[in-house]
N, C-alpha and C positions, 0 to 999 in steps of 0.2 A: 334610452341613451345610456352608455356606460361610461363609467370615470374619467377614462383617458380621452373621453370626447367632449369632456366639460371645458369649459374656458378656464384657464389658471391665467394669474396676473405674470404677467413678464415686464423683469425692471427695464424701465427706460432711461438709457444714457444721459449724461447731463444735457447732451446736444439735440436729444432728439424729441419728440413731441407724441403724449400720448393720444393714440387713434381713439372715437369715440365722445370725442368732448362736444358737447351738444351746443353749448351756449357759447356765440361769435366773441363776448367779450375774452372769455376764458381761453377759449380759442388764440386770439394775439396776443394773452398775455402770455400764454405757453409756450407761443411762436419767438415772441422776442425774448423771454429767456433763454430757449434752447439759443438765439441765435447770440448775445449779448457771452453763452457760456463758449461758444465755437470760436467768437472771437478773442475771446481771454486766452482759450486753451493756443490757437494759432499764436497772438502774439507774447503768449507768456515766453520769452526766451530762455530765461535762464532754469526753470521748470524741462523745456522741453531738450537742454544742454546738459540739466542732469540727469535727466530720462537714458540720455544717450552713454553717456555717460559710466550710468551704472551697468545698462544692458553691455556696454563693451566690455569694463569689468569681467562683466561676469560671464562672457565669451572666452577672456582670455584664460581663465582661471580654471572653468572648464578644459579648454584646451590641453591648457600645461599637466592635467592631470592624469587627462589622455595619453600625452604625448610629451613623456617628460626628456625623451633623447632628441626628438624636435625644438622643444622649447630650450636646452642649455644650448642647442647649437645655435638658434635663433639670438640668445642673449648674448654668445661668444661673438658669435657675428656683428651684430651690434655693437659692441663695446670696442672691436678690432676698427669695423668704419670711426666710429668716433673721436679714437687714439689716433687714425689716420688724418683725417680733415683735422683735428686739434695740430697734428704736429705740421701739417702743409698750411696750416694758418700762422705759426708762428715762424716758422721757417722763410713764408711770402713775406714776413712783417721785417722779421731781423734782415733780412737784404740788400 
């Protein structure tokens, strides 16, 4: 048998369940952990708000760095609609 055909341990995610466990006790205890971590990670909101969060960050920042004549126009853009609805908001109000 050679090296690369030996078993190496592979980590197992918080959620998931190592294969191999012999003993039924150990077995559910492994199961309701992994399942007890799935439901944390699911309802953790505000974890998975800042998950999102930074990966957009960090979408955009890459972008802009790519594409810095895309991204002033994008900001110009933006800042043009804004000044626009700001001043059709106030303009609706004074009326």
């Amino acid at each position: 048998m050679s090296s690369s055909d030996s078993l190496t341990p592979v980590p197992v995610p918080r959620t998931g369940v190592m294969i191999g466990i012999a003993d039924p006790v150990e077995q559910a205890r492994a199961e309701l952990k992994a399942a007890l971590a799935a439901i944390e990670e699911k309802a953790n909101v505000p974890r998975r708000v800042s998950r999102a969060t930074d990966e957009t960050i960090a979408k955009a920042r890459r972008f802009s760095r790519e594409n810095q004549n895309e991204t002033l126009a994008i900001i110009v853009g933006g800042a043009a609609l804004i000044g626009v609805l700001v001043w059709g908001a106030v303009r609706a109000y004074t009326r």
